[in-house]
PLY file of the C-alpha trace (Angstrom):
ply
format ascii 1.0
element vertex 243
property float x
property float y
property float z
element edge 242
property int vertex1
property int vertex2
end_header
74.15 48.81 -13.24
77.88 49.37 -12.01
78.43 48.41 -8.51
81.58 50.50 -6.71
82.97 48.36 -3.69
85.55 46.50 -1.89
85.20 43.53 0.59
82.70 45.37 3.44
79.62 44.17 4.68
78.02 47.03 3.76
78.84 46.05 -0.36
78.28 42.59 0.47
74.53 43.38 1.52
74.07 45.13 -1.77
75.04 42.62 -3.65
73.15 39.92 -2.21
70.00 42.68 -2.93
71.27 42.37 -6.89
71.15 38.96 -6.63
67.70 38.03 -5.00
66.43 40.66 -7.48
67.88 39.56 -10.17
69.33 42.43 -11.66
72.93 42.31 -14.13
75.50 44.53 -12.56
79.17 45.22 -12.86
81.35 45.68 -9.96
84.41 47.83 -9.59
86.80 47.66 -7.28
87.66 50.96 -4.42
90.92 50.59 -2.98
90.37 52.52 0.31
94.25 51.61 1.55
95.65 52.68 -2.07
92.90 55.66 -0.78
91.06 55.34 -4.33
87.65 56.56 -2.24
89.63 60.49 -2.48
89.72 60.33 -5.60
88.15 63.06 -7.53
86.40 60.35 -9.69
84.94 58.59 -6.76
84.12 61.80 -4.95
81.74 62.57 -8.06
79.79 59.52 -7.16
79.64 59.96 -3.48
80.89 63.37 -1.78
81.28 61.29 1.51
84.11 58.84 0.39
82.58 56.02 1.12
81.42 52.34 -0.40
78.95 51.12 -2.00
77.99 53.30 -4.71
75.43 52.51 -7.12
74.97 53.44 -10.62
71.54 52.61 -12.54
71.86 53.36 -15.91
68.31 52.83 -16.83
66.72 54.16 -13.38
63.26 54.87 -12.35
63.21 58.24 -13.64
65.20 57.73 -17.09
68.65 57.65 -17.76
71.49 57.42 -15.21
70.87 57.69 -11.41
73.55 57.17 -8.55
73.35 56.34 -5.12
75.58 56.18 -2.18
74.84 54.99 1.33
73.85 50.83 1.79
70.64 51.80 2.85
69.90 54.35 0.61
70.70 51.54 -2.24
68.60 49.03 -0.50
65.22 51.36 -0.57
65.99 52.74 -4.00
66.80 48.89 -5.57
63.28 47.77 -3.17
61.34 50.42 -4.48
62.46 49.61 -8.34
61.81 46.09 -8.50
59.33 45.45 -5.51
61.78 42.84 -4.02
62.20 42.66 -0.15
59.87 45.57 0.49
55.94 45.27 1.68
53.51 47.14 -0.25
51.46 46.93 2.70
51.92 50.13 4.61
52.85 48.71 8.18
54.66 45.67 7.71
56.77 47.63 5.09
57.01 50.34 8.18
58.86 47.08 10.00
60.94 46.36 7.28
62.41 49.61 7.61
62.25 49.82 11.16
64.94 46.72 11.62
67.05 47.90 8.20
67.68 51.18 10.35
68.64 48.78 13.47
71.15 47.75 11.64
72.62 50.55 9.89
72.44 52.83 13.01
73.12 50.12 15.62
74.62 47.18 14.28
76.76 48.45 11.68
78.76 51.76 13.93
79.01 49.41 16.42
80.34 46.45 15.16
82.83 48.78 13.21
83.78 50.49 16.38
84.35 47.04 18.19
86.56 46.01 15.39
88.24 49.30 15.37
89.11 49.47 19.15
89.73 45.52 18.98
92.20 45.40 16.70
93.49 48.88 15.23
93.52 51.52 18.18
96.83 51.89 20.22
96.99 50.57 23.73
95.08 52.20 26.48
91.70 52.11 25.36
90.06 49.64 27.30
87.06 52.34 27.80
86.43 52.52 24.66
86.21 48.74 23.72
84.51 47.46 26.75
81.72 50.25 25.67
81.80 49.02 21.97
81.71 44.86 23.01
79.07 45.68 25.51
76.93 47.49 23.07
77.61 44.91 20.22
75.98 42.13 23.26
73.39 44.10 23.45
72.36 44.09 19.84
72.71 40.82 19.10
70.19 39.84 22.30
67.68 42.34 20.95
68.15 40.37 17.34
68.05 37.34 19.60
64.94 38.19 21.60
63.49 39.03 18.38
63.65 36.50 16.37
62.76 34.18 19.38
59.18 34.65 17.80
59.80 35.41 14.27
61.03 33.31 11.39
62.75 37.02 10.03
63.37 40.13 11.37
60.04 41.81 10.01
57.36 40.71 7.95
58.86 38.06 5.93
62.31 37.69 4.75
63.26 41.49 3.78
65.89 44.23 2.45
66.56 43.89 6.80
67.98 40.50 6.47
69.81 41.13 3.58
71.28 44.21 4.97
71.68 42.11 8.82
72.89 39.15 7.85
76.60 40.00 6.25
77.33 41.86 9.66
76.18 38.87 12.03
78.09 36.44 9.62
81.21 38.54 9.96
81.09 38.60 14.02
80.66 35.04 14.06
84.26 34.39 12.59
85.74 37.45 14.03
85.45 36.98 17.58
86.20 34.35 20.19
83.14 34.89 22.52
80.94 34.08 19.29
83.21 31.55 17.64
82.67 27.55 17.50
83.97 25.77 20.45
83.63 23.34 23.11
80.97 24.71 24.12
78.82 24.66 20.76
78.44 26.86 17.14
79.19 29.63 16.98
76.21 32.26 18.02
75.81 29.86 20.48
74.68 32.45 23.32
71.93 33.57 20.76
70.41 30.31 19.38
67.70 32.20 17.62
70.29 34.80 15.96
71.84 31.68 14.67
69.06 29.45 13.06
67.89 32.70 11.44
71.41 33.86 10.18
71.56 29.70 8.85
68.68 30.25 7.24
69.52 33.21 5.33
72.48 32.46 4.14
71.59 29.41 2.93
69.23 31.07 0.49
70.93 30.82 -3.46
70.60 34.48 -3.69
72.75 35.18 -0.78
75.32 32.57 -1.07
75.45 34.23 -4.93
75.58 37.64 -3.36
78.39 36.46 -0.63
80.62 35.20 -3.28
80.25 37.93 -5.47
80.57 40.83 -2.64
83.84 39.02 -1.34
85.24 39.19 -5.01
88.26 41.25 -4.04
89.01 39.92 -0.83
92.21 38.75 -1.55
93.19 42.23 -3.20
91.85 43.80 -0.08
93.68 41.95 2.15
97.54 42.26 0.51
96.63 45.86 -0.13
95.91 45.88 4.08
99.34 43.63 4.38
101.48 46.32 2.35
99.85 49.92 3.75
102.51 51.57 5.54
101.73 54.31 8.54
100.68 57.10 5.98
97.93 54.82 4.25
96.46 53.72 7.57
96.36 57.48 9.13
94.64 58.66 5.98
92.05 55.50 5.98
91.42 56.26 9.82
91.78 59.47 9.96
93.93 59.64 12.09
97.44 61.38 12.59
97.92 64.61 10.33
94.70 63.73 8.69
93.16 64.17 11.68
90.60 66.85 12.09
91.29 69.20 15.20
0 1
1 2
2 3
3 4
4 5
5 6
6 7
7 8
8 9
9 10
10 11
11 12
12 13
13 14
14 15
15 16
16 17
17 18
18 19
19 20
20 21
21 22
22 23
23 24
24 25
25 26
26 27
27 28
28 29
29 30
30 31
31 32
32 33
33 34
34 35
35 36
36 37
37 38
38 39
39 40
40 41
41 42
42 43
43 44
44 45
45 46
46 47
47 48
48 49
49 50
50 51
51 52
52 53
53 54
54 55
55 56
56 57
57 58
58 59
59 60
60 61
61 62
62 63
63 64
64 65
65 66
66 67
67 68
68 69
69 70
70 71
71 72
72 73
73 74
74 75
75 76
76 77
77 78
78 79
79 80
80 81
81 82
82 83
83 84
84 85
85 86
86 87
87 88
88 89
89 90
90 91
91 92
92 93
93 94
94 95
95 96
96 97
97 98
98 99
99 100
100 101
101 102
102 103
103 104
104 105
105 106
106 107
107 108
108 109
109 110
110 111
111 112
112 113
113 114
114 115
115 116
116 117
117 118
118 119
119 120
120 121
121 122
122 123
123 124
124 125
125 126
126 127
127 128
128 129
129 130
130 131
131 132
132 133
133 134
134 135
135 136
136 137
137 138
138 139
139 140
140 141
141 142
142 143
143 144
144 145
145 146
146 147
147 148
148 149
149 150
150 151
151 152
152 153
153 154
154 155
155 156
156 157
157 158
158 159
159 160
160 161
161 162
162 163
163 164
164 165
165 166
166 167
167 168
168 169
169 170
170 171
171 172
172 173
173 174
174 175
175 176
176 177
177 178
178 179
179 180
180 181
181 182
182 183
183 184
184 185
185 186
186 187
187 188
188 189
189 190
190 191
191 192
192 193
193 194
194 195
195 196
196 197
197 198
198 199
199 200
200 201
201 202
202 203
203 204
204 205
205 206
206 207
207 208
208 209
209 210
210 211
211 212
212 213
213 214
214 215
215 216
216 217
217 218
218 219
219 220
220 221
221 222
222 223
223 224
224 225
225 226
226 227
227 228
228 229
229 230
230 231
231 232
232 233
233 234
234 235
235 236
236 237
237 238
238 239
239 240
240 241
241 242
């Protein structure tokens, strides 16, 4: 399997999937500030521009098989190797039930927070009091949820994997979640935080962590170096904005 990605949480929670199932992979790296993701290569693989993107060489069906979108990976890698994925009907309706909390709540809206909090020009206090406010309200449904169950849904799941590199990037990310007089961090969500210890304690995901944060460093002196142009194009924003 070939693994495209960068350092994301959405990559991250792929590879953590590899991991707990096992599977041998290579992983190549997507320069979104260099803007490798509009490439014509990439755009082969996934029309959208976006990371991960899978490549199963010996898929389900025969031969090659790609897939883009971290869900979309997550079910197809489930449904190939029977790993984090009922094959009883309703708790595997669960499972996906709290994967799609997270990659239509938790996911936007954590990347909108970040993108209001630290990357949008002045004068959008709207906008990021919306995003923060909506981000607290996630985490006390997680919260409330896990209050009285060991994992999201059914046992541990392709919804933890795909949860927990999200909740373990807010926790270093923000003051009002970060460790501090006043305890751990997560420490207004007590069950969010013995769950998100527990997971990422597991072999698999530590493994998976490691692996998906790879190219951190690359990431982070390609961010360092992007001048105005690279930034517009990655946000789409300025004259790549669409009208």
């Amino acid at each position: 399997m070939e693994l495209y990605g960068m350092s994301s949480p959405n990559v991250v929670k792929i590879t953590i999937m590899l991991h707990e199932a096992g599977l041998p992979y290579e992983m190549h790296h997507i320069s979104v500030f260099e803007g490798d993701q509009f490439r014509p290569a990439f755009k082969a693989l996934n029309p959208n521009s976006k990371v991960p993107v899978l490549v199963d060489h010996s898929s389900v069906g025969g031969g090659s098989h790609t897939v883009f979108e971290s869900g979309a990976i997550l079910l197809y890698l489930a449904e190939k190797t029977g790993v984090g994925l009922s094959s009883d009907p309703l708790a595997r309706s669960r499972q996906i039930q709290w994967l799609m909390v997270q990659l239509t709540g938790i996911g936007p809206m954590c990347g909108q927070l970040t993108h209001f909090s630290r990357y949008a020009p002045a004068g959008n206090e709207y906008s990021l009091a919306r995003y923060r406010s909506e981000v607290r309200r996630l985490l006390q449904v997680l919260d409330d949820r896990l209050k009285e169950h060991e994992y999201l849904a059914d046992g541990y799941s392709i919804a933890d994997m795909a949860t927990a590199p999200w909740i373990r990037l807010l926790s270093t990310m923000y003051p009002w979640l970060q460790a501090n007089e006043e305890g751990p961090a997560l420490r207004e969500y007590p069950s969010l935080r013995r769950w998100l210890e527990v997971v990422i304690a597991r072999p698999a995901v530590i493994a998976g962590i490691e692996a998906g944060e790879r190219f951190l460093p690359n990431d982070m002196e390609k961010f360092k170096k992007a001048d105005a142009d690279q930034f517009d194009r990655f946000f789409g924003r300025g004259k790549y904005l669409l009208a």
